[in-house]
N, C-alpha and C positions, 0 to 999 in steps of 0.2 A: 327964667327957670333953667337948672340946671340939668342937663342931657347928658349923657356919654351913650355912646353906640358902638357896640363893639360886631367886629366884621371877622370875616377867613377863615370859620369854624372848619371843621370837617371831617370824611374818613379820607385817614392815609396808614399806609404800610407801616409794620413797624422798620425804622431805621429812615424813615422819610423825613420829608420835614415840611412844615406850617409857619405861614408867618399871618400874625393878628391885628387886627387894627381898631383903634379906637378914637375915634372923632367925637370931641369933647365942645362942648357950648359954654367955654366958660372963658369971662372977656381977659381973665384974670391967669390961662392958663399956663403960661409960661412961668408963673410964680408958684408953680404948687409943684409938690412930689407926687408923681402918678407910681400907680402903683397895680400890677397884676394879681391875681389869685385863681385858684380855683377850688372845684366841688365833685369830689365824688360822687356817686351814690352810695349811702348809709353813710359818709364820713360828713368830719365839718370842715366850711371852707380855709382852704390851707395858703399860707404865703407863698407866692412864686418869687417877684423880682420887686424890683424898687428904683427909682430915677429922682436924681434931683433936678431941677430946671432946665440943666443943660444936657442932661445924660453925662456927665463926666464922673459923677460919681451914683456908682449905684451896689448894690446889695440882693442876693440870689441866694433861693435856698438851697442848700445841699446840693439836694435830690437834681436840681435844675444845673447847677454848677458846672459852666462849660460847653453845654449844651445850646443854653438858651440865652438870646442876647436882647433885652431891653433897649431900646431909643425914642427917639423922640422927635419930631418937625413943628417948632412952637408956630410957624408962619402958616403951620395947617393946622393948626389944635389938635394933633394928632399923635397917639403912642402907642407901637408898634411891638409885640413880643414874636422875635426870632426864634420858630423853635425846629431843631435838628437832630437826627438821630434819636427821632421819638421810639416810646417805649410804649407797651400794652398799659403801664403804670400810669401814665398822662392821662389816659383817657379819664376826662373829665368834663366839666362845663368853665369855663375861663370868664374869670369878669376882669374889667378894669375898675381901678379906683383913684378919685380926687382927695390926696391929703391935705396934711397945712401947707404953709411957705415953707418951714423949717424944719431940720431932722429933728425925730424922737424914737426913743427906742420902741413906742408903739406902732410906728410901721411896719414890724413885720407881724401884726394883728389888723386882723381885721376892722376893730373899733376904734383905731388911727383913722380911718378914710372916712369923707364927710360923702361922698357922692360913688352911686356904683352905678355900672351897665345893667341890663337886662341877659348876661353872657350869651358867649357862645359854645357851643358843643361842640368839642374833639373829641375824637374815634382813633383810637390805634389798636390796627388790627394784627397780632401776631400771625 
């Protein structure tokens, strides 16, 4: 059965910064696009970032653009969003997600990913 557990939620300042983790159970994970999101409240959940197998190539929304840095440690099943000079605008609930092997333009939708966390809640407090 497939898990992801996402870690490093939290309150911090605004202009602080969080880094998140997600330890995936899946034997296969090195081959898949992981991929972040997150959720407001009243909004729907929104794309954050994107990694292909190796982090060498990845994909960031806007909003996130420069800020925030996607990675990845395939040797821990693990993928990690760097995030800095956070804003009151972040504050959300963050999940991770397991896509296919290969890119599609539906990764940056959330109906690309086959597997998601239970998130975690970030707090930025102006």
């Amino acid at each position: 059965q497939v898990q992801l557990v996402e870690s490093g939620g939290g309150l911090v300042q605004a202009g602080g910064s969080l880094r998140l983790s997600c330890a995936a159970s899946i034997q296969t994970f090195g081959l898949h696009y992981m991929g972040w999101f997150r959720q407001a409240p009243g909004k729907e959940r929104e794309f954050v970032a994107v990694a292909d197998w190796s982090a060498a190539n990845t994909v960031y929304a806007d909003s996130v653009e420069g800020r925030f840095t996607i990675s990845r440690d395939n040797a821990k099943n693990t993928v990690y969003l760097q995030m800095t000079s956070l804003k009151s605008e972040d504050t959300a609930v963050y999940y991770c997600a397991a896509g296919p092997r290969a890119w599609t333009v539906g990764l940056r939708k959330a109906l690309g990913y086959d597997y998601w966390g239970q998130g975690t809640q970030v707090t930025v407090s102006s």
